[in-house]
MILUMKE-478540 format. One record per residue: residue number from 1; residue in one letter; z, y, x of N, C-alpha, C in turn. Coordinates in steps of 0.02 Angstrom, whole numbers. Layout:
MILUMKE-478540
n, res, nc3, nc2, nc1, cac3, cac2, cac1, cc3, cc2, cc1
NUM, A, Z, Y, X, Z, Y, X, Z, Y, X
...
***
This chain:
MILUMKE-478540
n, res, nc3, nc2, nc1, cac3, cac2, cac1, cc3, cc2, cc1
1, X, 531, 449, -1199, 585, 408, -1171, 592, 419, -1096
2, X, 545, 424, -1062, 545, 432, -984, 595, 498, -979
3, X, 592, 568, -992, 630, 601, -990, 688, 589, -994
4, X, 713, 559, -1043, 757, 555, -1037, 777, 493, -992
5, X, 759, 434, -982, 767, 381, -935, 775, 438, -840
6, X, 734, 475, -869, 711, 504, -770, 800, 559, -767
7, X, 793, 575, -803, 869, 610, -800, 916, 571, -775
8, X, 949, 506, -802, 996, 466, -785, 958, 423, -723
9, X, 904, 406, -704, 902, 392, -624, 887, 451, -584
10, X, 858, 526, -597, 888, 565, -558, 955, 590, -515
11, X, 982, 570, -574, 1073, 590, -563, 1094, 529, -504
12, X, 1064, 488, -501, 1101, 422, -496, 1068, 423, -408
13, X, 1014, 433, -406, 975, 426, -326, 985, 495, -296
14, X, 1016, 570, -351, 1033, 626, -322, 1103, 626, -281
15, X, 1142, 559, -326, 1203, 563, -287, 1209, 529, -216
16, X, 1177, 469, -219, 1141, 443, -153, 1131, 508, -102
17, X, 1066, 549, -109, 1045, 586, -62, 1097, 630, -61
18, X, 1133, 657, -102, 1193, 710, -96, 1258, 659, -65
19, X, 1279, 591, -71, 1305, 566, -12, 1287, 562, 70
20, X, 1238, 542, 89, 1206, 542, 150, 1219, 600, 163
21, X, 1172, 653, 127, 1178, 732, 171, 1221, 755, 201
22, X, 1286, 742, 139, 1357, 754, 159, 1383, 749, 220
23, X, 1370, 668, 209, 1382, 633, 281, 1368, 649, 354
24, X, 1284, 678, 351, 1265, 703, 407, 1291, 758, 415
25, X, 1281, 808, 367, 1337, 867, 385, 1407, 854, 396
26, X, 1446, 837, 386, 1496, 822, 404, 1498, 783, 482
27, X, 1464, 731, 487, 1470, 731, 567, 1444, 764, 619
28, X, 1380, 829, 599, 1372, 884, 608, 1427, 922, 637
29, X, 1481, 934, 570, 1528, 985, 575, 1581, 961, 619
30, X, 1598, 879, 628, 1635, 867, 668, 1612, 828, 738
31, X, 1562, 845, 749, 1520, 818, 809, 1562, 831, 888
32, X, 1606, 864, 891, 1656, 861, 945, 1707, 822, 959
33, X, 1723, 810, 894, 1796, 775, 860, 1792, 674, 841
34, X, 1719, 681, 827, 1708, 599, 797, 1661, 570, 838
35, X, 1643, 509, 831, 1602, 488, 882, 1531, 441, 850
36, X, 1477, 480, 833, 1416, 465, 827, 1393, 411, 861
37, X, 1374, 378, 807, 1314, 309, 828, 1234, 324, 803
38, X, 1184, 327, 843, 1128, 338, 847, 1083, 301, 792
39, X, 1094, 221, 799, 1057, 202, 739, 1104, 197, 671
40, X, 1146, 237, 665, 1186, 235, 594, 1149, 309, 569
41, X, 1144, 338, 630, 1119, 406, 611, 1047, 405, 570
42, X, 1008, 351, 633, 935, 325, 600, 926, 308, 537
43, X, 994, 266, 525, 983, 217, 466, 987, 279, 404
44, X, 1035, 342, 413, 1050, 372, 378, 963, 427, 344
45, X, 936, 439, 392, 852, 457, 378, 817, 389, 353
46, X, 834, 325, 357, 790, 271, 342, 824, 285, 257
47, X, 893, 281, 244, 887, 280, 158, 898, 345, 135
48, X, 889, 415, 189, 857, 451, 126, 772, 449, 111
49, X, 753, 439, 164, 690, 406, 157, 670, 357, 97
50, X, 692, 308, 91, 718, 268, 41, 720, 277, -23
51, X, 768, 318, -27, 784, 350, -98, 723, 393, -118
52, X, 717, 433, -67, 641, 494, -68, 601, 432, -141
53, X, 578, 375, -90, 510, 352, -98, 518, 328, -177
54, X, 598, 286, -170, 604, 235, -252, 608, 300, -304
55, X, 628, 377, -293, 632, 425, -340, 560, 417, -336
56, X, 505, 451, -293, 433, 451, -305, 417, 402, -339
57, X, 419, 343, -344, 396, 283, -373, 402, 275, -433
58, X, 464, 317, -448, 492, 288, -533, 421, 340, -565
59, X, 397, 403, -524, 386, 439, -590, 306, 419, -628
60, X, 285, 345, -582, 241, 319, -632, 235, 269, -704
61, X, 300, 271, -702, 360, 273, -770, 339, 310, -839
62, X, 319, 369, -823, 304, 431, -851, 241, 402, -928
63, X, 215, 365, -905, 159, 305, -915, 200, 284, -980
64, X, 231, 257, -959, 258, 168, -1028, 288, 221, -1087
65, X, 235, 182, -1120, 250, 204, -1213, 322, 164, -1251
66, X, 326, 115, -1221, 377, 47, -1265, 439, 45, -1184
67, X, 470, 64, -1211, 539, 49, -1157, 584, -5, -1207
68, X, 623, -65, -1149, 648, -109, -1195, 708, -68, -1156
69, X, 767, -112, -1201, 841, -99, -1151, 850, -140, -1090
70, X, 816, -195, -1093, 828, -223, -1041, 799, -185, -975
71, X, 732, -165, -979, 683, -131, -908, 732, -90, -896
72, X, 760, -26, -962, 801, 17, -960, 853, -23, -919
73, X, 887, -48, -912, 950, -67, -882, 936, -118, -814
74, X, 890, -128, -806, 853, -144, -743, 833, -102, -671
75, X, 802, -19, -701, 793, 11, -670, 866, 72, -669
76, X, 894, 56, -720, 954, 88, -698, 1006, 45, -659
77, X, 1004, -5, -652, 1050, -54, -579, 1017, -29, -524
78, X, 949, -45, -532, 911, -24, -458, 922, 43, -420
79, X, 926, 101, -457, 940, 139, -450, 1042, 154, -419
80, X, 1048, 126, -471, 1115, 114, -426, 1151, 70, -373
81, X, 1093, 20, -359, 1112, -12, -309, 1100, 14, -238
82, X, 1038, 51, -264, 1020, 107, -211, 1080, 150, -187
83, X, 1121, 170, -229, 1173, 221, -211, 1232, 195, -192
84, X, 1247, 132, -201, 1294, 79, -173, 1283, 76, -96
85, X, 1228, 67, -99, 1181, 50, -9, 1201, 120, 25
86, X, 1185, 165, -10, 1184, 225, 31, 1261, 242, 38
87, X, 1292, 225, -3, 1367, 247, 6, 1404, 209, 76
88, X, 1357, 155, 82, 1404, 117, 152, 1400, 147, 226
89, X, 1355, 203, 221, 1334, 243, 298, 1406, 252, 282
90, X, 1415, 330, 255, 1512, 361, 259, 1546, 332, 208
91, X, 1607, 354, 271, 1655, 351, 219, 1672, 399, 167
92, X, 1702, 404, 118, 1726, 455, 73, 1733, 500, 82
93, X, 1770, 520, 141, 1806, 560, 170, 1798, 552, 252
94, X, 1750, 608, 303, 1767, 586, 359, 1818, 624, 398
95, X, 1870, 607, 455, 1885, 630, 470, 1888, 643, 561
96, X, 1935, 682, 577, 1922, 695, 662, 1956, 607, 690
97, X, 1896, 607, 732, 1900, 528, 773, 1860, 469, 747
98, X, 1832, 489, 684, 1797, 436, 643, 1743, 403, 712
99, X, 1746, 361, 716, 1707, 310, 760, 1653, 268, 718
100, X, 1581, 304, 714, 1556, 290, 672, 1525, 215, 683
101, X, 1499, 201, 753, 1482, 150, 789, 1523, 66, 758
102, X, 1618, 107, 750, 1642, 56, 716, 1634, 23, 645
103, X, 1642, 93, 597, 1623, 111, 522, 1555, 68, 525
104, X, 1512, 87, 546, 1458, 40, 540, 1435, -18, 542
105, X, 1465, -59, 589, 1489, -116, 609, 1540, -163, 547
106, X, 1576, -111, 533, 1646, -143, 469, 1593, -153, 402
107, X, 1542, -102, 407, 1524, -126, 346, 1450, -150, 339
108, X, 1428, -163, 406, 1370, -193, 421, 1339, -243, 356
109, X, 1384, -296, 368, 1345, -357, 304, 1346, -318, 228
110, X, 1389, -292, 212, 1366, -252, 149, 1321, -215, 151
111, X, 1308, -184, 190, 1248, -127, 198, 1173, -175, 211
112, X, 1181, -205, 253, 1130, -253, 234, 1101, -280, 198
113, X, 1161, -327, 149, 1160, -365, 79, 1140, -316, 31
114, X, 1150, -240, 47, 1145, -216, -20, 1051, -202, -15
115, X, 1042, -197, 56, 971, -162, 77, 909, -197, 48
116, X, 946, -278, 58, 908, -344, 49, 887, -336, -34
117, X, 951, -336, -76, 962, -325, -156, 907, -264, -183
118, X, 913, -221, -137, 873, -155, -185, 783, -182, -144
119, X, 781, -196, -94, 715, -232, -79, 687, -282, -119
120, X, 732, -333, -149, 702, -379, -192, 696, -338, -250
121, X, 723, -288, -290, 726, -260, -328, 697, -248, -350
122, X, 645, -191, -292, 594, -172, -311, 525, -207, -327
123, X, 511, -276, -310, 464, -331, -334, 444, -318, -391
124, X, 506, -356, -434, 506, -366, -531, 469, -285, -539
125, X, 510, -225, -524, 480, -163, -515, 421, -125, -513
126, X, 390, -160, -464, 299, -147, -421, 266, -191, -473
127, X, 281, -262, -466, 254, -306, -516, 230, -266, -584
128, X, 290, -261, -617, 277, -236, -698, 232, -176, -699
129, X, 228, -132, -643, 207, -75, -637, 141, -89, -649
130, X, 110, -136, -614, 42, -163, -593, 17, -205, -661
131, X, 75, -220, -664, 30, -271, -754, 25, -244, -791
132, X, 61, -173, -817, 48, -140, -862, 14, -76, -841
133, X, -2, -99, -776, -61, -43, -765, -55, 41, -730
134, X, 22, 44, -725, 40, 115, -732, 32, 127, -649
135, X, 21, 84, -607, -7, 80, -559, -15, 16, -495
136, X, -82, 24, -481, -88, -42, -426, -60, -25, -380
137, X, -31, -120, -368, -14, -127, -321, -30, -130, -260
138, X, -3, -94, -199, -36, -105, -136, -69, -185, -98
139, X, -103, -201, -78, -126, -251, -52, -60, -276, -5
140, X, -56, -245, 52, 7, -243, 101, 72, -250, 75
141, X, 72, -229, 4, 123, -249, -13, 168, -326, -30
142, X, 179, -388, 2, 197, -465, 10, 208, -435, 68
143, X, 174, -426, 121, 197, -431, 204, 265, -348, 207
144, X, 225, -315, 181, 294, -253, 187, 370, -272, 161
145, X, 378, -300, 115, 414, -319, 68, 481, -377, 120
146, X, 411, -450, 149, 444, -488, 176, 485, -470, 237
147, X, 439, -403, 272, 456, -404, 346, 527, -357, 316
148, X, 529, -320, 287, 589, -272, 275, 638, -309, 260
149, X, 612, -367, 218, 689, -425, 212, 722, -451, 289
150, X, 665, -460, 307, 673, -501, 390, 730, -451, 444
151, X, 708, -386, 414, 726, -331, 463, 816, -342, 443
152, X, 824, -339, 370, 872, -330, 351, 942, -383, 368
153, X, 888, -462, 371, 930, -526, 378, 951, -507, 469
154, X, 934, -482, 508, 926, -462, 574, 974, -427, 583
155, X, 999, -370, 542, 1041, -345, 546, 1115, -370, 513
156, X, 1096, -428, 470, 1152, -460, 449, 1175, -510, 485
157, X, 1135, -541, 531, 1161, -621, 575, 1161, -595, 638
158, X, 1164, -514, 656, 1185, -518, 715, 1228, -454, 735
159, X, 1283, -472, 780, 1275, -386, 800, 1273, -354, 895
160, X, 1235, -400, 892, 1198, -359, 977, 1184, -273, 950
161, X, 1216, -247, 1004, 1200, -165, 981, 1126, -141, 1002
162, X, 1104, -198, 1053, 1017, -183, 1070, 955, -184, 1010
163, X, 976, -242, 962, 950, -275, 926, 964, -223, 859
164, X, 1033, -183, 855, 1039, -140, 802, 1007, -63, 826
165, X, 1001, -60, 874, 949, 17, 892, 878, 0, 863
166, X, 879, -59, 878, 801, -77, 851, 771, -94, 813
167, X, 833, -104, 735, 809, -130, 676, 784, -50, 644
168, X, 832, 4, 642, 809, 56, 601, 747, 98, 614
169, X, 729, 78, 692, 656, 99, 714, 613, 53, 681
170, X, 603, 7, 693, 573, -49, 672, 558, -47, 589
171, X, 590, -36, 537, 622, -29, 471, 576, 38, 458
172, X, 594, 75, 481, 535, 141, 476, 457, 135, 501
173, X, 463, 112, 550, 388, 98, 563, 341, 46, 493
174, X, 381, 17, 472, 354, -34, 415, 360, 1, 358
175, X, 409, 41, 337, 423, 59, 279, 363, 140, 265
176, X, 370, 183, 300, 347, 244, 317, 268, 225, 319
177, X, 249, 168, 355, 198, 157, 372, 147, 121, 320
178, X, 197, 87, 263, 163, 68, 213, 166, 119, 147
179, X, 200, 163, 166, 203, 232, 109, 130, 264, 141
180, X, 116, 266, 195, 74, 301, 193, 14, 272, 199
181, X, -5, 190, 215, -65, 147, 177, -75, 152, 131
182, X, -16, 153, 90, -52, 130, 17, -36, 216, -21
183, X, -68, 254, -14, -82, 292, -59, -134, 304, -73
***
């Protein structure tokens, strides 16, 4: 069953990272023409980062003998909420003058709300993982979890542009930093 389950959240967190990339290439390609914001850019390495880790994570999945429809349709939201989140860096389509500083800003509270959603997400996620054994849970994991919510509400109740340079640093230092505790 995992095979086939890992196929349909491959596809699903491939389109994620094949959105972002896009994105960066494209403001790459129009880097004369549009006008780059630094922590949108950040944020844009914080969820492929992101995606990286929840693809790594699923494949202790590989494990569970009994899949219900429900887990099935659990980890396939998650997975797509992930790609919801990632879709709010670009737009569809960028073009010459895109002001990303603004774009970012317009869709700030969604990008947040969605960041918050796939963070709680992953709980029920880690949880089940750990009760059925397919792997323990990190110790650090309650404080990583909370502070990344904290990071996220931070970027939703405010928009000082000081305070937004400093959530996606901040967000990586916690996130990166507990990928690499707990292995």
């Amino acid at each position: 069953m995992f095979d086939y389950f890992g196929v349909l959240v491959s596809v699903i967190l491939g389109l994620a990272l094949t959105h972002i990339l896009r994105g960066l290439a494209k403001l790459l390609q129009l880097r004369g023409q549009c006008q780059p914001y630094v922590p949108h850019v950040l944020w844009s390495f914080n969820a492929i980062l992101y995606v990286l880790g929840a693809w790594w994570g699923m494949f202790w999945w590989r494990n569970l003998a009994d899949w219900t429809f429900d887990w099935f349709l659990f980890i396939s939201f998650y997975a797509i909420v992930q790609f919801v989140w990632s879709y709010m860096l670009y737009p569809a389509e960028s073009a010459e003058g895109t002001d990303f500083q603004a774009f970012f800003f317009d869709n700030r509270p969604w990008f947040f709300g969605l960041l918050i959603i796939a963070t709680l997400m992953d709980v029920p996620e880690v949880l089940v993982k750990a009760k059925l054994g397919l792997r323990p849970m990190p110790p650090q994991y309650p404080l990583v979890i909370s502070t990344l919510v904290v990071i996220a509400l931070g970027g939703i109740l405010t928009k000082n542009r000081r305070v937004h340079a400093a959530l996606p640093v901040a967000w990586f230092m916690v996130f990166y930093g507990s990928v690499v505790s707990g292995r």
